[in-house]
C-alpha positions as a Markdown table, in Angstrom:
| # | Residue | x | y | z |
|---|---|---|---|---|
| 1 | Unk | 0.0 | 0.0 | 0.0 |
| 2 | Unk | 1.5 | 3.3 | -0.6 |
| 3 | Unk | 1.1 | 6.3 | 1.5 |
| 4 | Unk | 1.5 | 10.1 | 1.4 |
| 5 | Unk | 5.0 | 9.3 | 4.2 |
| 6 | Unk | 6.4 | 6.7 | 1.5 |
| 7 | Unk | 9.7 | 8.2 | 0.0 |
| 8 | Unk | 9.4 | 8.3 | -3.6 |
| 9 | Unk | 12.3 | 6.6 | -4.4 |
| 10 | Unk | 10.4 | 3.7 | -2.6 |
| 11 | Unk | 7.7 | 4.1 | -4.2 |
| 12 | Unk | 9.0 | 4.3 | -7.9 |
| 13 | Unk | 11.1 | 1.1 | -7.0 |
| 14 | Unk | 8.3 | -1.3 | -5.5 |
| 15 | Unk | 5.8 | 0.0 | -7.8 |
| 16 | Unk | 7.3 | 0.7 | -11.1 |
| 17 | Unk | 3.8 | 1.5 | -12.6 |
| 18 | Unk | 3.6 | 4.8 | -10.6 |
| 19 | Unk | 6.4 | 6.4 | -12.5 |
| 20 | Unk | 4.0 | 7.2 | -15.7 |
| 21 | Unk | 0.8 | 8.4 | -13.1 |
| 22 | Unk | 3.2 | 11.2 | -11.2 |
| 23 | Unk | 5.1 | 12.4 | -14.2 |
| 24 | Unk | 1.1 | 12.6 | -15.9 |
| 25 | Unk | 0.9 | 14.9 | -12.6 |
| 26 | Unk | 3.4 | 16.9 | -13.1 |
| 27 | Unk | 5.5 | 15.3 | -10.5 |
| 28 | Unk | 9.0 | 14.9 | -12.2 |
| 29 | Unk | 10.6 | 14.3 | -8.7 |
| 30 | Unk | 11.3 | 10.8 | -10.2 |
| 31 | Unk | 15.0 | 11.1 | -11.0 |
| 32 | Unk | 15.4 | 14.1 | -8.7 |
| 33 | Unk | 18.0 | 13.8 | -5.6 |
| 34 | Unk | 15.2 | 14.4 | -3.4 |
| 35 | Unk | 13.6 | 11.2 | -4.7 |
| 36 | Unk | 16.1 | 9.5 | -2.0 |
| 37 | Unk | 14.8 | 11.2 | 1.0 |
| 38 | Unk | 11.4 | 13.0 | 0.2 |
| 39 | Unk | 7.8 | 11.7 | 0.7 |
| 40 | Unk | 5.6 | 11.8 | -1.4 |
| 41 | Unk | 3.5 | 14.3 | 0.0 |
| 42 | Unk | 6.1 | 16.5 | 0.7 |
| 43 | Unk | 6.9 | 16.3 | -2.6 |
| 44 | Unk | 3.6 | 17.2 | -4.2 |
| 45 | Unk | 3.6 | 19.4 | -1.7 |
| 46 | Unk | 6.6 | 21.2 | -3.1 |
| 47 | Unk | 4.6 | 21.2 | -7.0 |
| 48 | Unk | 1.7 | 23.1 | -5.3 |
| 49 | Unk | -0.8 | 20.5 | -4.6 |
| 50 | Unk | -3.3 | 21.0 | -2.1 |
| 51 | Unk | -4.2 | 18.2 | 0.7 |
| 52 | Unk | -7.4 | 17.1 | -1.3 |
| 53 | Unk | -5.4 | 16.9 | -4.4 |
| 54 | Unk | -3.1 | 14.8 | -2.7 |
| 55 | Unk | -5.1 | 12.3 | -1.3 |
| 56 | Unk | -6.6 | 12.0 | -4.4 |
| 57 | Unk | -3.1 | 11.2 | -5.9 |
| 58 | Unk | -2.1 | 8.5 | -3.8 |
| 59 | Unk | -5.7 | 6.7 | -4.0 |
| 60 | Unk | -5.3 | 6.5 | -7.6 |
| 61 | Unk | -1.6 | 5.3 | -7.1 |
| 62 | Unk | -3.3 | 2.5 | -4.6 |
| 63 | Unk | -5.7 | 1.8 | -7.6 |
| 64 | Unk | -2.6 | 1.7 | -10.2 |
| 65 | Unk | -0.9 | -0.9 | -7.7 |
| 66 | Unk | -3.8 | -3.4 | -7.2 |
């Protein structure tokens, strides 16, 4: 299950399928150092998403993963 405290280096490497879904998103953290150490919610965060928008993000990603 991923959640808005999984780094997103994590996340790209356990679920591969992700990587297409954030950079639809706008999130190009994917090959960013910040991958390494940054959540994902701090990282959309960062792009200007709003809570709501967020947990609307890693639903879908849940979705994605299933």
């Amino acid at each position: 299950m991923i959640t808005k405290n999984m780094i997103i280096g994590e996340c790209i490497s356990r679920y591969p399928e992700t990587a297409d879904y954030l950079m639809k998103m706008g999130f190009h953290c994917i090959g960013c150092f910040a991958a390494g150490f940054e959540t994902l919610e701090q990282g959309l965060k960062s792009h200007g998403k709003s809570k709501e928008e967020i947990e609307k993000i890693i639903k879908d990603l849940n979705k994605l993963i299933k």
